[in-house]
N, C-alpha and C positions, 0 to 999 in steps of 0.2 A: 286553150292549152298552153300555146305561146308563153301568154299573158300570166300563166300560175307559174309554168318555170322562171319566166324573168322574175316574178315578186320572189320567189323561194332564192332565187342566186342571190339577190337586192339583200333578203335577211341574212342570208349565211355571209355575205364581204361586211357588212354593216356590223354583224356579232364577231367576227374576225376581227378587226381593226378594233372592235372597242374593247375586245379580251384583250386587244395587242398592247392596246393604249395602257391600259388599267394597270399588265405587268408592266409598261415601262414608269408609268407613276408610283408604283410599290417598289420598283428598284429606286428610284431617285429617293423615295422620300427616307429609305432605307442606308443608301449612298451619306442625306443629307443628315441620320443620326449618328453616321457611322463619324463624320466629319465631327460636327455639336461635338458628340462625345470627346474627340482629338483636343479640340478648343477650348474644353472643361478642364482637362489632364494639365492644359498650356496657360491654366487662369484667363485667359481670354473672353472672358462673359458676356461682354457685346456681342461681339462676333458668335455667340450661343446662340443668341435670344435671334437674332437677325437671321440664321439659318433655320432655323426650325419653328421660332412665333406663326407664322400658319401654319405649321403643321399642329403646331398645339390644338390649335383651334378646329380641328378634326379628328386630330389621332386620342385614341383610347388603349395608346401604350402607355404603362408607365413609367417606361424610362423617357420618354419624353418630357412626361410633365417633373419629375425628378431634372432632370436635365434645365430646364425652364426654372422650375422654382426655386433651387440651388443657385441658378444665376440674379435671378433676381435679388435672393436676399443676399449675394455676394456685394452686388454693387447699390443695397440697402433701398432696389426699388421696391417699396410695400406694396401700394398700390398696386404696382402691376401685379404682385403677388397675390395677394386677395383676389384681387381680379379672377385670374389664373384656379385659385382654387373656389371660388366659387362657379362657376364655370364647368369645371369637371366634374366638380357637386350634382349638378342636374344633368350634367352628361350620361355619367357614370356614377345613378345611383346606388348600385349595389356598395358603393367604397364611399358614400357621401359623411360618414363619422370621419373619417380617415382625413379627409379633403377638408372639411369644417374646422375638424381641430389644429390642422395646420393656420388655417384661417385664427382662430387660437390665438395660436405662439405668434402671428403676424402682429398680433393686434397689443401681446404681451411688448414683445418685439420692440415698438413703437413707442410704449408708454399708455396706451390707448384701454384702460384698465376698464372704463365706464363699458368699451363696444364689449371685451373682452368679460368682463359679468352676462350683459347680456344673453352672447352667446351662450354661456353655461347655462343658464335659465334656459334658455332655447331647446338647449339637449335636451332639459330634465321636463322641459312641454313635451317632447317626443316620444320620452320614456314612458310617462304619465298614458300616453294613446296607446302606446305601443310598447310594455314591457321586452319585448325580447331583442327589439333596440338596443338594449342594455351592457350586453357582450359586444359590439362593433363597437359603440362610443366608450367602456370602459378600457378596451383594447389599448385603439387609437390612445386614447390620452396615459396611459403606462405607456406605452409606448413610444411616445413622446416625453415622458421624464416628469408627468406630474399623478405621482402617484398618491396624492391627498385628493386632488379633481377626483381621478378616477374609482376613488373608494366611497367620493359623495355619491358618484354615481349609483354605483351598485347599491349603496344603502338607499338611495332614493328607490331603483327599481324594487326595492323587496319592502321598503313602506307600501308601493303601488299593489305587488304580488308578492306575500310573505312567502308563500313554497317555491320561489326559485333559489338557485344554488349556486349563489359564487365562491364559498368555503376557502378553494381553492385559492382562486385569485386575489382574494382578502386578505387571505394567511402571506403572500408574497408583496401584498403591497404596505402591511403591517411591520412587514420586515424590512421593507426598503426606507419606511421611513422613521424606522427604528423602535417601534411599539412593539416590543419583544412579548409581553405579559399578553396583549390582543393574540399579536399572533399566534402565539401556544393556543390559546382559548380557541380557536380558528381551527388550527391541528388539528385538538378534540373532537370538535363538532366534523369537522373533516369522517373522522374515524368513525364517529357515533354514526353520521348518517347514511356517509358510505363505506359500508366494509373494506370494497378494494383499494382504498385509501390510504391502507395501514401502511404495505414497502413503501409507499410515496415519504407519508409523515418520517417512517422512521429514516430514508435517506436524509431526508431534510434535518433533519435532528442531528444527524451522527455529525452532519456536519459542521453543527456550531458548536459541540460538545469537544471539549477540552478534559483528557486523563487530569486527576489532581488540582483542577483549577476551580474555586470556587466560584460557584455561578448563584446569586438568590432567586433568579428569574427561574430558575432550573427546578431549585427547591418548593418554588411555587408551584411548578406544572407537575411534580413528582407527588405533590402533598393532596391536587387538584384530580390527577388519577388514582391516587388511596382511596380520598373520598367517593370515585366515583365506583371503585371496585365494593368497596364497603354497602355502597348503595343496590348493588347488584348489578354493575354495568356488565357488558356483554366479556367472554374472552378474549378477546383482543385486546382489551384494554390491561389484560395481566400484561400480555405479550408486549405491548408497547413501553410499560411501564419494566418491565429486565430486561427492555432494549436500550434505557436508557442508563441501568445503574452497568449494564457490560463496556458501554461506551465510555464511561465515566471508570471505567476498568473498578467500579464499585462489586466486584464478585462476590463480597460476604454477604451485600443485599440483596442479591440476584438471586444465593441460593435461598436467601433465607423466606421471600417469597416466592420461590419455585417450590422449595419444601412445604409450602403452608395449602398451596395448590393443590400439589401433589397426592397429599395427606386427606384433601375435599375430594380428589378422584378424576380432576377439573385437566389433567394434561392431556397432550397430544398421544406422547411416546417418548420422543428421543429428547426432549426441553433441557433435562437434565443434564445427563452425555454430551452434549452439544456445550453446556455451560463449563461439563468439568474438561474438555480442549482445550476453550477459551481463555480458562483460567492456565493452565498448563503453560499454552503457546506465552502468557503476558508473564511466565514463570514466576507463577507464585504457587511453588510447589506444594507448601505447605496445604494449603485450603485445596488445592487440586485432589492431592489424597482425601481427604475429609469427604470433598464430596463425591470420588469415584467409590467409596467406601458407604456411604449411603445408599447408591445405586447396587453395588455388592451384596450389603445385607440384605436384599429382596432374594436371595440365593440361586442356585444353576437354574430352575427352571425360567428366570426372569431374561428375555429376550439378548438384553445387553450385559450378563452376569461376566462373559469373558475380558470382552471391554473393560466395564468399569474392574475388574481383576488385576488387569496388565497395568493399565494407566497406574490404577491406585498403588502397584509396586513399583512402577517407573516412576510415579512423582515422588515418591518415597526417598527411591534411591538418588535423586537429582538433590534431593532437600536437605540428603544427609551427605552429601559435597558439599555444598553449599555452607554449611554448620561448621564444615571439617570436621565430622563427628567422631566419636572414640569407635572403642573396637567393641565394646560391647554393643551397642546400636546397629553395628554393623552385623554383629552376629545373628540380633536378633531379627533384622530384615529377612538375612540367607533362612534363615528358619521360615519364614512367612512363605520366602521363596519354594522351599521346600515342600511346604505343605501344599502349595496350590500345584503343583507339579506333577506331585502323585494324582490331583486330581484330574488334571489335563491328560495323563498316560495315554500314547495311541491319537493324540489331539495335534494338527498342525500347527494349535498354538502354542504348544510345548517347548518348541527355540524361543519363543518370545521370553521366555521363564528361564529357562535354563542357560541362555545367552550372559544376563547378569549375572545368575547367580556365579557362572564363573570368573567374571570379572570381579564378586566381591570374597570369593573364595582366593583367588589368586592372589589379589594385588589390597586388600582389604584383610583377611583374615591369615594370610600367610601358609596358605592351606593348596599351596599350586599342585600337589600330586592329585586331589581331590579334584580340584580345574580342571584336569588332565586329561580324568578318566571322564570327565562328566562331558566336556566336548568331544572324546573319543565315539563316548559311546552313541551321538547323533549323527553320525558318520553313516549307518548300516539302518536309519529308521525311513522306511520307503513311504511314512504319511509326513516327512518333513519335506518341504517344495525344496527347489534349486535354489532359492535366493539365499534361503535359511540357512540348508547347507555350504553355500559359496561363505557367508557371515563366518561361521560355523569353523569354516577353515581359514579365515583370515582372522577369528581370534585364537584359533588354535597355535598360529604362525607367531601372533604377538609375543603369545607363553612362551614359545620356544625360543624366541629371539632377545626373551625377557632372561631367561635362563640359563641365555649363552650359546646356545644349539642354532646356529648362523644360517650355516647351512641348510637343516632342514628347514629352518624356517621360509625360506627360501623355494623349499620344495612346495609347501604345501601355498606359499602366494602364489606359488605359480599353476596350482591346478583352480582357486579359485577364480584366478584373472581367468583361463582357458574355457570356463564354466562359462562366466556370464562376461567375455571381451568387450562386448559394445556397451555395456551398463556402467553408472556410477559404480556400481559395487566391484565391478572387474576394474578398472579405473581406481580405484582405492585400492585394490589388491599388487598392482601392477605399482603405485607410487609406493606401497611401504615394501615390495620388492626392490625398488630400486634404492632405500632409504636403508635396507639392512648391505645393501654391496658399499652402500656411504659412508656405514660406520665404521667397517674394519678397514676402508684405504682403496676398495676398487673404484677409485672417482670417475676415470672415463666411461666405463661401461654405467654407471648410474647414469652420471648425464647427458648420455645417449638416451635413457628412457623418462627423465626429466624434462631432456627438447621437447620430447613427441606430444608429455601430458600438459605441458604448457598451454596447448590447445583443447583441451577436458571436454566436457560439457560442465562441470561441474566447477563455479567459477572456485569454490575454497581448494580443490584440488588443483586448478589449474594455478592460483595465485600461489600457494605454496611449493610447485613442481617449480614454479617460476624464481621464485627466492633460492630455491637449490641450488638450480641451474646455476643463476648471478651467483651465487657461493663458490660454488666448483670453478666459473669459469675466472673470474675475477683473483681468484688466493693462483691456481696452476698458474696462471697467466705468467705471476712477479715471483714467484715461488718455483724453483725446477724441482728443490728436494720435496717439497708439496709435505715438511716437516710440522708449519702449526696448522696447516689445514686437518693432518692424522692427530693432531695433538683436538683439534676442536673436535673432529669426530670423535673422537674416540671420548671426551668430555661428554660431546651430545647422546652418545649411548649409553653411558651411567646416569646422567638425569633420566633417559628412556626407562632405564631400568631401577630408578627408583634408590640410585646410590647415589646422593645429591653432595653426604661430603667429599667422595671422590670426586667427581666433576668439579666441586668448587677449587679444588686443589689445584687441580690442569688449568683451569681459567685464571689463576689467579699467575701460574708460571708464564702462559700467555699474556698478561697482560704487562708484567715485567719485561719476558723474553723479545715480544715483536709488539711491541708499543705503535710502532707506525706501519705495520700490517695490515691489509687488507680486513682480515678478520677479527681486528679489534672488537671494530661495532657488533657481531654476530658476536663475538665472548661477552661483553659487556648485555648483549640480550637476554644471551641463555642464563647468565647470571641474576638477571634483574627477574625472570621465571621463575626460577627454581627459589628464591628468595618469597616469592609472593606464593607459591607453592606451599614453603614454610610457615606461610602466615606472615614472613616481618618485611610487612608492606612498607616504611619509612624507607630502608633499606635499599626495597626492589623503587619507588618513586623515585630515589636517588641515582639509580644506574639507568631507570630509564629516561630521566632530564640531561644524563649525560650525553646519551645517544642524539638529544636532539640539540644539546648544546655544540658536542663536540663532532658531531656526524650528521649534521643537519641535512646534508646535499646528498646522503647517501640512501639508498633504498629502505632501510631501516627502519628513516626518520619516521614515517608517518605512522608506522607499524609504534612503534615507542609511544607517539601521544597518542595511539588509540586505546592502550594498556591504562598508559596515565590517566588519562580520562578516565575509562570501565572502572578503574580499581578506585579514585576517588569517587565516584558518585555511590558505587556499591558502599563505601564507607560514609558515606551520608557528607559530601566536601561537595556540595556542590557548584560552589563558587569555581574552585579549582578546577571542577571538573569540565564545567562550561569554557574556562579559559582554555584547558586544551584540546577540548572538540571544534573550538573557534580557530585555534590557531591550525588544526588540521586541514579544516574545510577551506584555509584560506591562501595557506602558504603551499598544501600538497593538492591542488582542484582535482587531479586527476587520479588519487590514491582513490584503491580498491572500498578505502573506507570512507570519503569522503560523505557519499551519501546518507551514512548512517550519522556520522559524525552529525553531520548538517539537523537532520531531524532532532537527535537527542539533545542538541541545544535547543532547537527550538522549545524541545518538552521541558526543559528543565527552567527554561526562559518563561515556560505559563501562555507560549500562543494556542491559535486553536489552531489544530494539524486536521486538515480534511483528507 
């Protein structure tokens, strides 16, 4: 009995000390990569290899052997290096492609091109026993930077096993080394054979797709899914194929084969609808209407008949801004307006309808008593939400402030703000509250509520609450009689209202009367507006070159070339208009417009914008 307890104490101090031992060897050797590492960070590469070469020779971490083979080929020991990864190769077979193909670039490395065949041969013996080899060693070697090796590979494995499936990995290493016609063809097959494929392809795609830039590579793969749709390919392949004319902001081809789908009974549901936003958002209103108007003619009972309704009047009315269209056009919109209206009776979407039409009853057909009563009368409709009516009462304010009626306009921002306070729309209510006490002279109490919406959520509300502000504070500052500051308000509120040769008249006294006032560059703005307004764009590009000639350093500036810009490329200058989205993005970095500026050069410059 003795004899069994001493042998059991004998094991238990015996496995004590050796567990003891074991951790203080895991701390050291842990200790000695912690160091290695320090001596990598310090270029120290001897002192690397010295610290840690036995532990190489045991450990099955891979920072170690990273660590090791980094230094080696720092101080161009190959040798060791091969070494090293062959080595690890029979170690740690599971990573044995990984460890080989470095052995590879060793051998690349060197000049050693005969060992370096070899090896490759060697892979494709591996492949040849063992197809599913084929994923580690094609990995490995993309990943390593040779991605012609690793495309022999995969095609070697599917010579061995025609049904495996590197599609994938093909189509990206097709494209790294520039074989854009393959790689499409890759995509396809991608798609054909596996469905869930498709968001993959088309991310990939949207990405090398440039709006407006001719591509033939494009035309190939567009003319490649015709044929294959023609043939009978599956639906996705429609689907793929108006992913890529929306990306290419090609929307006349998009509907014209979503129509052709359509018309076979072949869609989902919303293909359409979802086209005619798209178009909308890339504002090209025109065709936006067109095709919210084909989804309309399916009439009320068709799921989206409200939708495509609303859209096809709002692209409408955006198109005939845009036109600066007459008054007959105009008239006959409100009529369209009209009639769908009646139909909506008792319908929540009825403000969406009746919201314009009083804006082109107002300020379009000169018909403001008519405005008057048509926003009165959705004051008292209990199927219209809160937001509608909050809208509802903040264009009813505009009318009145359009009319001259200050005060109440006044009254009624002020129950829309109270409605919905924490919302953009209260937020919007609350800035043109504060923008009617700006026109007739009450400047402290505006930009009292100017500071506050400087902080919006809404950055166009906050950057223009913030231009006020600089207005209000910068003219009182130098100014006590605060005389052409009431001269530009009061200028800014006949452009509001739509009296432009009176405004032009004040501006024009301002610009004699305080020449070296504060609020030059703001007259020289509103002028350079209300001119392009007019239509006499030459004019308004003249007063807004002035701003940037003569006011460069001022808040203004960057507002000015973002106008210059807009208004020349809309006139087809694109030269011009590149030059001042350049000089935006370059002289103002931190202008609100900066970012957009930045883009639309690049668009108009022909890059591809991912």
């Amino acid at each position: 009995m003795r004899n069994t307890s001493f042998l059991i104490l004998a094991l238990f101090t015996f496995s004590f000390y050796s567990s003891l031992a074991q951790k203080e060897k895991v701390l050291k050797d842990a200790q000695d990569l912690a160091l290695a590492q320090q001596y990598f960070e310090e270029q120290a590469y001897e002192k690397v290899i010295d610290k840690i070469e036995d532990l190489g020779e045991r450990s099955v971490d891979p920072k170690v052997y990273n660590l090791l083979f980094d230094s080696y080929l720092e101080l161009e020991e190959y040798r060791d290096a091969i070494r090293l990864s062959r080595d690890w190769a029979q170690r740690v077979p599971g990573r044995k492609a990984a460890f080989q193909v470095d052995e590879l670039f060793l051998h690349r490395k060197r000049g050693d091109s005969k060992d370096a065949e070899s090896l490759l041969e060697e892979f494709k013996a591996i492949i040849t026993r063992s197809a599913g080899q084929s994923y580690a060693y094609g990995k490995a070697l993309s990943d390593r930077g040779y991605a012609k090796e690793a495309l022999e590979i995969y095609q070697h494995a599917l010579s061995t096993n025609p049904k495996m499936n590197f599609d994938y990995q093909m189509a990206l290493l097709y494209g790294e080394l520039g074989d854009i016609p393959n790689m499409h063809q890759m995509y396809l097959q991608m798609v054909d054979r596996t469905p869930g494929y498709l968001p993959t392809v088309k991310m990939l795609l949207a990405q090398s797709i440039s709006p407006g830039v001719t591509d033939p590579n494009l035309d190939i793969l567009k003319q490649s899914i015709i044929k294959r749709i023609q043939d009978g390919a599956p639906q996705r392949f429609n689907e793929l194929l108006i992913h890529i004319y929306s990306q290419e902001e090609n929307f006349r081809a998009a509907f014209t084969q979503l129509r052709a789908l359509d018309r076979q009974g072949r869609l989902q549901g919303n293909e359409i609808i979802n086209l005619a936003r798209l178009t909308y958002n890339n504002e090209d209103f025109s065709l936006a209407a067109r095709i919210y108007d084909y989804e309309k003619d399916k009439g009320p009972e068709y799921p989206f008949y409200q939708t495509a309704v609303i859209g096809s009047l709002d692209a409408q009315h955006l198109d005939l801004q845009i036109r600066n269209a007459g008054r007959e056009d105009w008239a006959q919109l409100a009529e369209e307006y009209r009639n769908f209206s009646q139909d909506f009776r008792g319908d929540p979407y009825q403000a969406e309808l009746s919201l314009p039409l009083a804006e082109i009853l107002a300020y379009r057909l000169n018909a403001k008593d008519s405005a008057e009563a048509l926003l009165l009368s959705l004051f008292d409709k209990a199927w219209i939400g809160p937001e509608d009516q909050a809208k509802a009462q903040i264009a009813y304010a505009d009318l009145l402030l359009f009319t001259g009626r200050r005060w109440d306009a006044i009254i009624y921002y002020r129950k829309a703000e109270k409605a919905l306070d924490q919302s953009v729309i209260g937020q919007e209510a609350k800035f043109k509250r504060a923008k009617a006490a700006y026109y007739v002279g009450d400047f402290e109490w505006a930009q009292g509520i100017f500071s506050v919406l400087k902080e919006s959520t809404s950055k166009l509300i906050a950057n223009d609450a913030m231009q006020y502000s600089l207005l209000i504070t910068d003219n009182m500052a130098l100014d006590s009689t605060t005389d052409a500051l009431e001269a530009y308000a009061k200028a800014d509120l006949y452009s509001y209202r739509q009296m432009y040769d009176s405004a032009l008249v004040l501006l024009e006294i301002l610009e004699v009367g305080y020449a070296d006032h504060p609020v030059a560059d703001e007259s020289l703005m509103l002028r350079a507006n209300i001119r392009a307004k007019q239509g006499r764009f030459e004019e308004a590009h003249e007063l807004w070159q002035r701003i940037i000639d003569e006011h460069g350093d001022d808040i203004l500036a960057d507002d000015a070339l973002y106008k210059l810009a807009k208004s020349q490329e809309s006139l087809g200058n694109f030269e011009a208009a590149m030059q001042a989205y350049e000089e935006l993005f370059t002289t103002h970095i931190d202008s609100f417009f900066a970012s957009e500026a930045r883009k639309a050069y690049r668009r108009l410059r022909g890059d591809q914008i991912n």
